[in-house]
C-alpha positions as CSV (number, residue, x, y, z in Angstrom):
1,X,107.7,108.1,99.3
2,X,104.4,107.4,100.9
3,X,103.7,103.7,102.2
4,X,101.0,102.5,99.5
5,X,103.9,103.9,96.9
6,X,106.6,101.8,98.6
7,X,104.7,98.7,98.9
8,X,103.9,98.9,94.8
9,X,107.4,99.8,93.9
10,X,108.9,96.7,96.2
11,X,106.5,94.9,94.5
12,X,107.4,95.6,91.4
13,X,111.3,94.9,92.0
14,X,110.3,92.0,93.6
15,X,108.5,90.5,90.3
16,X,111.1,91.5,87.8
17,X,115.0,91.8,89.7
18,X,114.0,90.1,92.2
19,X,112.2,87.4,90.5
20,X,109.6,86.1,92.9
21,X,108.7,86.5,96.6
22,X,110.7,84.3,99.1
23,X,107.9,82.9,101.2
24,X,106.7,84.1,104.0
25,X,108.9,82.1,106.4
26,X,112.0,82.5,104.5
27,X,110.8,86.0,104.8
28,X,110.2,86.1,108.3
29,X,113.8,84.4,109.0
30,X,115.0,87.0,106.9
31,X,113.2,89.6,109.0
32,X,115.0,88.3,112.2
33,X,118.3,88.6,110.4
34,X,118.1,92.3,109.9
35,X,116.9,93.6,113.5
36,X,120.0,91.5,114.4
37,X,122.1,94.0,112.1
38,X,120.4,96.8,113.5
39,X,120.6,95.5,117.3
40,X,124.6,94.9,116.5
41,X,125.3,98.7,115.2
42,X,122.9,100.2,118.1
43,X,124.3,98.2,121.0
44,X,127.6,99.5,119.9
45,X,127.0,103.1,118.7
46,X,124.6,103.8,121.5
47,X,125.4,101.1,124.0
48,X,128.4,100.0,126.0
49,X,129.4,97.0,123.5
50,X,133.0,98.4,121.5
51,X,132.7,97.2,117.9
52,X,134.9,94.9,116.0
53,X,137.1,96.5,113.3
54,X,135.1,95.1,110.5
55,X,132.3,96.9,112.3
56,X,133.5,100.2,112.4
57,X,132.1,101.0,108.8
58,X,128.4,99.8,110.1
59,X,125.4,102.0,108.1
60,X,122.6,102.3,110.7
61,X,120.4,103.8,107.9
62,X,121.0,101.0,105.7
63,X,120.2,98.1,107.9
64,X,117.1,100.1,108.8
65,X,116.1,100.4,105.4
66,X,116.8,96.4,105.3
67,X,114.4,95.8,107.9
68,X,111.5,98.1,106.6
69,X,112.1,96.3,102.8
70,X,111.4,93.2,104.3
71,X,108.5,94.1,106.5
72,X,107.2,95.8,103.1
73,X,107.5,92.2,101.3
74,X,105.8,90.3,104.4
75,X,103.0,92.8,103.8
76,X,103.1,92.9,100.4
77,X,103.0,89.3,100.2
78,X,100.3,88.4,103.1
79,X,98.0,91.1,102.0
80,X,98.2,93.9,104.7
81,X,98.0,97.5,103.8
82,X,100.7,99.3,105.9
83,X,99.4,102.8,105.6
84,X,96.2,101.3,106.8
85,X,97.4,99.3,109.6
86,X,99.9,101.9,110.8
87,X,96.9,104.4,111.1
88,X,94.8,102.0,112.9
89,X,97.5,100.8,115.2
90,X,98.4,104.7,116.1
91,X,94.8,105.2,116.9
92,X,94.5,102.5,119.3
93,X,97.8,103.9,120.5
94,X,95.9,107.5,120.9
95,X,93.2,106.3,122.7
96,X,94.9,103.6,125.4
97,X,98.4,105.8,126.1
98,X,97.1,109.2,126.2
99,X,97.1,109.5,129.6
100,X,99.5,106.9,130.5
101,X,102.7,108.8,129.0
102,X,101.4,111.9,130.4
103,X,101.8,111.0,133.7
104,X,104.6,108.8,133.4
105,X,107.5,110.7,135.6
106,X,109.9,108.9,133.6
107,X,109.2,110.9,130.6
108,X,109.1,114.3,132.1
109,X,111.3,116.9,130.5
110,X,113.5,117.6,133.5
111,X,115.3,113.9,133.2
């Protein structure tokens, strides 16, 4: 599913199972919530935290399907085209890190 077609079909759940947008605050709170969820599974699958037995069960690719459904309904709803904005934010990223990773020793492929 490209961007465009995931921003119309949230938008379409959103105005009939979903009812209505929540507004954009709500939303934002919302937002927050679900990089938590994804910051709680990471900093115990990938990090040194041990996880809770209630945890154990934790769906990485669900929480980050969470966050991107809500970032789709904060576009949606404030007007931003994502496949337009993501190409015009990896173009500025082009142009000003090109170099800069290149040379960064940190990111050689010996470490």
């Amino acid at each position: 599913m490209k961007l465009q077609e995931a921003q119309e079909t949230i938008d379409r759940w959103i105005t009939t199972t979903g009812v209505r947008y929540f507004s954009e605050l709500t939303n934002m709170a919302i937002l927050s919530e679900e990089v938590g969820e994804v910051a709680r599974i990471m900093a115990r699958k990938y990090g040194d935290q041990s996880s809770k037995e209630n945890e154990k069960d934790a769906d990485l690719a669900n929480e980050l399907a969470d966050v991107l459904f809500v970032l789709i309904c904060i576009a949606n709803q404030t007007g931003v085209n994502l496949t337009e904005a993501l190409e015009k934010n990896l173009k500025k990223k082009t142009e000003r890190d090109a170099l800069r990773h290149q040379n960064n020793p940190k990111l050689s492929s010996g470490k």
